[in-house]
N, C-alpha and C positions, 0 to 999 in steps of 0.2 A: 488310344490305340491298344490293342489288346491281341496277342499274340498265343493261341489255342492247339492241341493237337488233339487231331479228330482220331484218335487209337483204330476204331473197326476198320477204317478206310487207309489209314496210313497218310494222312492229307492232313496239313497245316491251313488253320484259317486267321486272317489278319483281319480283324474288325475294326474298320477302320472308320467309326464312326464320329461325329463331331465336327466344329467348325477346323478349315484346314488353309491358314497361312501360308505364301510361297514358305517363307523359312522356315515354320513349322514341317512343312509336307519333305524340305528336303534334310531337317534334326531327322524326321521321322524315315526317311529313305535311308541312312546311315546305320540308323538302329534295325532296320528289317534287313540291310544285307550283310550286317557283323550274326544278326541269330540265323538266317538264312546260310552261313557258312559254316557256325556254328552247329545245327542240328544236322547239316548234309556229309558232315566229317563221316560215317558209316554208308553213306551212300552212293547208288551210283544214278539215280532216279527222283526228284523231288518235286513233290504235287502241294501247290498252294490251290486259295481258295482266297480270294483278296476282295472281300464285302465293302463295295460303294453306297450299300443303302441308303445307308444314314450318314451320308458325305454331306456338310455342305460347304461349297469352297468360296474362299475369299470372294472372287468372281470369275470370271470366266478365260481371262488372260492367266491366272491363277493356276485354275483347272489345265490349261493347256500345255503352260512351260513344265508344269509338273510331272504332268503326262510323257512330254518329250524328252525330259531328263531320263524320267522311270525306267523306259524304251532302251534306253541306250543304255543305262546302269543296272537295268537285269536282262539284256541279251543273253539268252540259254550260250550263246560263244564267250560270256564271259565268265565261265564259272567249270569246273571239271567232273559237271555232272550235267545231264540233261533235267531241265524243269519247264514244270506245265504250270500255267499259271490259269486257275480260273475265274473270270471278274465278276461278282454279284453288281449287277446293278436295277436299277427299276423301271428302264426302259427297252433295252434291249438282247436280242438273242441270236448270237451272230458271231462264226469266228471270223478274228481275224489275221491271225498268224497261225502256224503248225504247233506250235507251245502255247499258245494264246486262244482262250474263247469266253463271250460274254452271254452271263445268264442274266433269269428274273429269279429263278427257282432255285436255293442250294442244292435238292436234291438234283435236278440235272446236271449245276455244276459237278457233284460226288459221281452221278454217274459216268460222266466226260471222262473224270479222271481217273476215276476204278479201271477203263480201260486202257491207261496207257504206260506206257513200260519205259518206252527210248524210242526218240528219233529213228 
């Protein structure tokens, strides 16, 4: 997992690429929401970019509890700043929450997020 900042944009990308264990996936949630609180200490606005490409998960019960932790443990209400969270993946293109949208392309992830400011 690899942890970048995209300077022109202002957007952080999580490369999250690799085989992904429930335990590993939730070491690895720990660690994205200690720098995630970390880098948003000047902020009142925080634009991720969280690249699934190159995921591959244990399996698919995996995939899901993970997801359903994720959900709950970066609700934009838990945190004293609003964040957008954009998901690279290689299927599909789709929001699905107001903080939340799923690409194929990072540029239109970048673009999602160049627009958005706060809730």
């Amino acid at each position: 997992m690899k942890f970048l900042h995209l300077k022109d944009n202002d957007v952080f990308l999580i490369d999250y690429s690799g085989k992904i264990s429930f335990y590993e996936g939730i070491s690895n949630m720990i660690l994205i929401e200690k720098e995630i609180r970390k880098i948003s200490l000047n902020t009142d606005c925080l634009k991720l970019i969280f690249d699934l490409r190159n995921t591959v998960w244990e399996n698919m019960q995996t995939h899901n509890a993970l997801s359903a932790i994720a959900r709950k443990s970066f609700d934009p209400y838990n945190f004293n700043f609003v964040i957008y969270i954009a998901i690279l993946n290689n299927e599909y293109n789709a929001a699905t929450f107001e903080n939340e949208h799923w690409f194929i392309e990072k540029e239109d992830a970048i673009k999602w997020l160049a627009q958005k400011t706060q809730f």
